[in-house]
FIKOLZA-1660 file (N, C-alpha, C; in steps of 0.1 Angstrom, whole numbers, plus 5000, padded with zeros to 4 digits):
% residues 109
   i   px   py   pz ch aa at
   1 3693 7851 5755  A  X  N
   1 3707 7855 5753  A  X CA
   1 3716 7844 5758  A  X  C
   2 3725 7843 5751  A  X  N
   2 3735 7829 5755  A  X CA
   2 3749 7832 5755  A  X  C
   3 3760 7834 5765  A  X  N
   3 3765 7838 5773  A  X CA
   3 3779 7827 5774  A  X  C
   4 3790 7830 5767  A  X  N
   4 3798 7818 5762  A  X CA
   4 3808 7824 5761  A  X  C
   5 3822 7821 5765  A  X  N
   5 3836 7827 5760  A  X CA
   5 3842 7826 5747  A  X  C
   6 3843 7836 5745  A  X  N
   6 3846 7836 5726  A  X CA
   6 3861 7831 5728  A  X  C
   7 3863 7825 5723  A  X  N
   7 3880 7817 5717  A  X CA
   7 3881 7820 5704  A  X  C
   8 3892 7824 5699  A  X  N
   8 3899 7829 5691  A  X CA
   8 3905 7817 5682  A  X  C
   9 3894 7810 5670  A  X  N
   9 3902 7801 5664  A  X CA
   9 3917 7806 5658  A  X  C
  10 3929 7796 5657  A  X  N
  10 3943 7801 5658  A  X CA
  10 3943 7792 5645  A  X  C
  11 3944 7780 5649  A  X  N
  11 3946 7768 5639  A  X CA
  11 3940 7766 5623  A  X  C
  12 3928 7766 5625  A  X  N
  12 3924 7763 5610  A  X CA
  12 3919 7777 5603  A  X  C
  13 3921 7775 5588  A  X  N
  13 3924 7784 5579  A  X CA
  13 3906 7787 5579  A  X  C
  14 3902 7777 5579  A  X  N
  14 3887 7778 5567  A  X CA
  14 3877 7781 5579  A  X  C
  15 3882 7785 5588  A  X  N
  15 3872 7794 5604  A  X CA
  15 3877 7807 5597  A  X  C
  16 3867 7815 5602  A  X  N
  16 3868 7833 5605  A  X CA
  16 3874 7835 5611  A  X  C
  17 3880 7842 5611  A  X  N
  17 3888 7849 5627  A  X CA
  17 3879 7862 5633  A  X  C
  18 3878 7865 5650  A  X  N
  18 3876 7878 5651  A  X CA
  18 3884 7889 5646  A  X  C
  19 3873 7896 5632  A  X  N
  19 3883 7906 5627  A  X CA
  19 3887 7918 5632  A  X  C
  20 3880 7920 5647  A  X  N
  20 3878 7936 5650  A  X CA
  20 3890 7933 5658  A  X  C
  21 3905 7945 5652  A  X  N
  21 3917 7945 5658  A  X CA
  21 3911 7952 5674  A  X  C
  22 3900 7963 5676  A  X  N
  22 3899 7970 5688  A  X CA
  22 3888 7959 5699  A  X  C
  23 3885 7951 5694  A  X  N
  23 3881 7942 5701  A  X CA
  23 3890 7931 5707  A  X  C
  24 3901 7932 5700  A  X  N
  24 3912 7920 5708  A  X CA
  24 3919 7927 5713  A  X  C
  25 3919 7941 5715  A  X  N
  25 3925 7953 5725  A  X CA
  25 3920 7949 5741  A  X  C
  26 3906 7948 5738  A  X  N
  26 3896 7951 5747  A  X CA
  26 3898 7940 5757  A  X  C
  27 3899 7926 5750  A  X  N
  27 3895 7914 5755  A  X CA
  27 3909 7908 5762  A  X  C
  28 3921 7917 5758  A  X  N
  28 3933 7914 5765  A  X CA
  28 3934 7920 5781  A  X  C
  29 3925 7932 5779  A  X  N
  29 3923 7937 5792  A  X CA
  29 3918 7934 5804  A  X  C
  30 3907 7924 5798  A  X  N
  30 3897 7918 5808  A  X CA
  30 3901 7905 5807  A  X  C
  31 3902 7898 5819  A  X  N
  31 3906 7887 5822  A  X CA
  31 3894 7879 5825  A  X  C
  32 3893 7866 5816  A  X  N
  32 3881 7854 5824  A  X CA
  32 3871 7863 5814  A  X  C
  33 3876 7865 5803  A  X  N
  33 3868 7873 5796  A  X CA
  33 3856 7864 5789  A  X  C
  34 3842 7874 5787  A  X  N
  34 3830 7865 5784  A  X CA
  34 3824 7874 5768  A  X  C
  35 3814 7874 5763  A  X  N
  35 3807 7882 5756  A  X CA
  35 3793 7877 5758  A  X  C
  36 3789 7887 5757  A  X  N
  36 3773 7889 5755  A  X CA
  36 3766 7897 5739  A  X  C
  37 3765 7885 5733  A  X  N
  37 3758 7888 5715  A  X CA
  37 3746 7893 5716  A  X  C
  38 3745 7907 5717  A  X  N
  38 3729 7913 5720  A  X CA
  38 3720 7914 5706  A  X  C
  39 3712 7903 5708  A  X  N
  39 3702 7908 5692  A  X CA
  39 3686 7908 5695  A  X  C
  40 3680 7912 5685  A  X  N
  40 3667 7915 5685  A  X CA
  40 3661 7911 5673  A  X  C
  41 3649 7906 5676  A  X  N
  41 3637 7902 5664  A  X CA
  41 3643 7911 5649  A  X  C
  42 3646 7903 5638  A  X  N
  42 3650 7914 5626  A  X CA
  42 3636 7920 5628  A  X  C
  43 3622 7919 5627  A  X  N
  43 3617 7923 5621  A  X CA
  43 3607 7936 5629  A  X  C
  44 3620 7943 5642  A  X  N
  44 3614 7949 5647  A  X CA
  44 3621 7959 5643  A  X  C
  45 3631 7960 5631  A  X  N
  45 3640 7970 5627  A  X CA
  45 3647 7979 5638  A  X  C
  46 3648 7994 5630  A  X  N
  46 3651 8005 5640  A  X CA
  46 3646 8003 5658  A  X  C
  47 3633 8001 5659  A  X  N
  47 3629 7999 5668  A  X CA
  47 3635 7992 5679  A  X  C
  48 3635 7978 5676  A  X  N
  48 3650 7968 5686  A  X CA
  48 3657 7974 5685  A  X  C
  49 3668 7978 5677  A  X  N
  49 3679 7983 5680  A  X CA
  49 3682 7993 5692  A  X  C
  50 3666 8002 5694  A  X  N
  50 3670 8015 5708  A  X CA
  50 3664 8005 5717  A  X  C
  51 3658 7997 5714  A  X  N
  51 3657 7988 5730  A  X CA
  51 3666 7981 5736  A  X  C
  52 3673 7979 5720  A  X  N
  52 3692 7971 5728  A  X CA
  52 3699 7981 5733  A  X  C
  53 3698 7994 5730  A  X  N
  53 3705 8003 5732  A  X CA
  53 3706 8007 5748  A  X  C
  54 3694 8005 5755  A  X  N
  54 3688 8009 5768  A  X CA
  54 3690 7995 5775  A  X  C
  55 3691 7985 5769  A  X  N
  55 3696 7973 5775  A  X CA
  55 3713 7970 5777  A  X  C
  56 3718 7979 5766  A  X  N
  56 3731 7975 5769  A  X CA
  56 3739 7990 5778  A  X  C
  57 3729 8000 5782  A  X  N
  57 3733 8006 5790  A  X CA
  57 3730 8003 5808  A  X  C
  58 3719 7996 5803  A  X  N
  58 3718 7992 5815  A  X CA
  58 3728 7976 5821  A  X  C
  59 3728 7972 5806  A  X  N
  59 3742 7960 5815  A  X CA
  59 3750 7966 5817  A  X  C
  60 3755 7975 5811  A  X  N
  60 3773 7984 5818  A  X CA
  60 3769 7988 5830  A  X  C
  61 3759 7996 5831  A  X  N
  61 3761 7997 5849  A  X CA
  61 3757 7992 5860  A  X  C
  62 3752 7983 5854  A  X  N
  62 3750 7967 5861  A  X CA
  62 3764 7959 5865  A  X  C
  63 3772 7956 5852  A  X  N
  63 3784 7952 5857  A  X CA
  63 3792 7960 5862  A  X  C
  64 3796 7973 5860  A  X  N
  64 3802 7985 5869  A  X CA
  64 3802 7985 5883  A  X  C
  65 3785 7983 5885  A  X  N
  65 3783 7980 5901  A  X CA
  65 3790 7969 5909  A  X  C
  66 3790 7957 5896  A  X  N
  66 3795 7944 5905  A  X CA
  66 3809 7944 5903  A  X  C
  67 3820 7955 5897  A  X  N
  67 3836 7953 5898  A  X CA
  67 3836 7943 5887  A  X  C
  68 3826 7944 5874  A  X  N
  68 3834 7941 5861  A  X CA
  68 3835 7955 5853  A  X  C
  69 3846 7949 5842  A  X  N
  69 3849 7957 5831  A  X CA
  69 3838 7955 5824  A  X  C
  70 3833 7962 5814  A  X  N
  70 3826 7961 5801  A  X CA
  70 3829 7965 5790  A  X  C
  71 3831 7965 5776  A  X  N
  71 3834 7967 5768  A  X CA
  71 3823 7968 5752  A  X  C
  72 3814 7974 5751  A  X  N
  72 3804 7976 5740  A  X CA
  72 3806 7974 5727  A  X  C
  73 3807 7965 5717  A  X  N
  73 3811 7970 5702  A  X CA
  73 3799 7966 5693  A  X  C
  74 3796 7983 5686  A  X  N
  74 3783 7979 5679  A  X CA
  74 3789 7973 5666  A  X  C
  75 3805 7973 5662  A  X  N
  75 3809 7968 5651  A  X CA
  75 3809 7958 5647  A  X  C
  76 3805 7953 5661  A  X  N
  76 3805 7938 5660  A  X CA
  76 3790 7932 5650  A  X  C
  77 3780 7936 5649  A  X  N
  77 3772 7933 5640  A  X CA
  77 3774 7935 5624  A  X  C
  78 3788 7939 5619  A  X  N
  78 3791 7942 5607  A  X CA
  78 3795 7927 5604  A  X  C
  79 3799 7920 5616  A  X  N
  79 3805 7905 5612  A  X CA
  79 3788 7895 5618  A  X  C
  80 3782 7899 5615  A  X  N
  80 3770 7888 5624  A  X CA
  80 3770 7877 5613  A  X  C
  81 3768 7872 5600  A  X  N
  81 3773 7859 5594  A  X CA
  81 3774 7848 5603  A  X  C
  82 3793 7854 5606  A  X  N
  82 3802 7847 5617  A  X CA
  82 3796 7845 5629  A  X  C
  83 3790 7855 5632  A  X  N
  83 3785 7857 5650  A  X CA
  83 3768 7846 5646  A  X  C
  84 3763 7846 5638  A  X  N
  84 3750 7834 5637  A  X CA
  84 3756 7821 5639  A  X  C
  85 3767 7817 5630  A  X  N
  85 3775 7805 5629  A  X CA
  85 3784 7802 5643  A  X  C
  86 3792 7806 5645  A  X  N
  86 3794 7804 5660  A  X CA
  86 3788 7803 5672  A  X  C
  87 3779 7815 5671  A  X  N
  87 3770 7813 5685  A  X CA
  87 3759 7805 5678  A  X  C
  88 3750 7799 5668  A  X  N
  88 3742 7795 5669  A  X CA
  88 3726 7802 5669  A  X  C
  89 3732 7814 5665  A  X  N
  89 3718 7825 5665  A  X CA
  89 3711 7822 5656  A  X  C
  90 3699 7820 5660  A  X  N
  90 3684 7816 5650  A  X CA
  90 3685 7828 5640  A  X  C
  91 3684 7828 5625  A  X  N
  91 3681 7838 5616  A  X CA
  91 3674 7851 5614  A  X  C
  92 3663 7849 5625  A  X  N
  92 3647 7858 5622  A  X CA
  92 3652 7866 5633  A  X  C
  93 3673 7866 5641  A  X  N
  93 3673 7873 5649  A  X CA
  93 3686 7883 5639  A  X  C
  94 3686 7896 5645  A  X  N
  94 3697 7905 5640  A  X CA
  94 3708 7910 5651  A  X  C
  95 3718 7907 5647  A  X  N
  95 3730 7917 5657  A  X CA
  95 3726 7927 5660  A  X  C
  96 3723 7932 5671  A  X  N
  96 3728 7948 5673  A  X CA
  96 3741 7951 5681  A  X  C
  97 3748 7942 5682  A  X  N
  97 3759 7941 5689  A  X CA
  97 3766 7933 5700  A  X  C
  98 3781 7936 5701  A  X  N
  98 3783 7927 5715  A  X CA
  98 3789 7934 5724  A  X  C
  99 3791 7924 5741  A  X  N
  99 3791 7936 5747  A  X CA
  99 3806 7925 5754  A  X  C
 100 3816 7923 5754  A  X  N
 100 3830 7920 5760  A  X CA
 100 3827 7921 5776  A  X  C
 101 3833 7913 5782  A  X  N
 101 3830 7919 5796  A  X CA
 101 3838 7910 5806  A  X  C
 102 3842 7912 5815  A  X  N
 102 3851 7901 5829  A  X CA
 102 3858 7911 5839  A  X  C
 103 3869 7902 5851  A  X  N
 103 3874 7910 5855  A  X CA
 103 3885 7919 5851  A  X  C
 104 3883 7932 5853  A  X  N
 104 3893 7939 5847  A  X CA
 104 3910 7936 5851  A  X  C
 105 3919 7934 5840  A  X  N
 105 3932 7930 5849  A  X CA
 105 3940 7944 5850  A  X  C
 106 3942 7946 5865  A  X  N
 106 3948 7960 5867  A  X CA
 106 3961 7959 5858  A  X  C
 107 3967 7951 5858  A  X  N
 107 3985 7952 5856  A  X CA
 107 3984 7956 5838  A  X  C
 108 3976 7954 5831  A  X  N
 108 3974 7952 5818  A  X CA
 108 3983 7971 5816  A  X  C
 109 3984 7974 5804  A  X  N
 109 3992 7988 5798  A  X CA
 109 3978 7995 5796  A  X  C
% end
């Protein structure tokens, strides 16, 4: 898993943008914010998926414990294209999601 701060291309037209409006909700809230692109072997289907599932419960209260925020979005695999191309994800792998995460900023609304 490879562990990188998503930047929000602004500038150029012929980049994707992150389209999930509740994901730049999320990412305003958490300061020094990071993501974690959780995927698994395509070709373990259904199957990976509940192992991500049990993995990405166990990173939330893993970061809980250490006084981060987390933030989960399985919608984020509706854009994996984008998410192979940016992060660099090998093909023979599939989204099951991403997981938002940093210090939470109290003062945020």
């Amino acid at each position: 898993m490879r562990l990188r701060t998503l930047r929000q291309p602004r500038d150029r037209q012929d980049r994707p943008r992150w389209p999930q409006p509740t994901v730049h909700a999320q990412l305003r809230i958490l300061r020094r914010t990071h993501v974690a692109i959780i995927t698994s072997p395509a070709d373990l289907g259904t199957y990976g998926a509940v192992d991500c599932g049990l993995y990405i419960e166990t990173f939330l209260l893993a970061a809980q414990e250490r006084g981060l925020a987390a933030a989960p979005q399985a919608a984020a695999a509706a854009y994996s294209p984008f998410l192979h191309e940016h992060f660099g994800i090998d093909d023979d792998r599939a989204v099951i999601a991403a997981i938002c995460f940093g210090y939470p900023d109290r003062d945020a609304p």
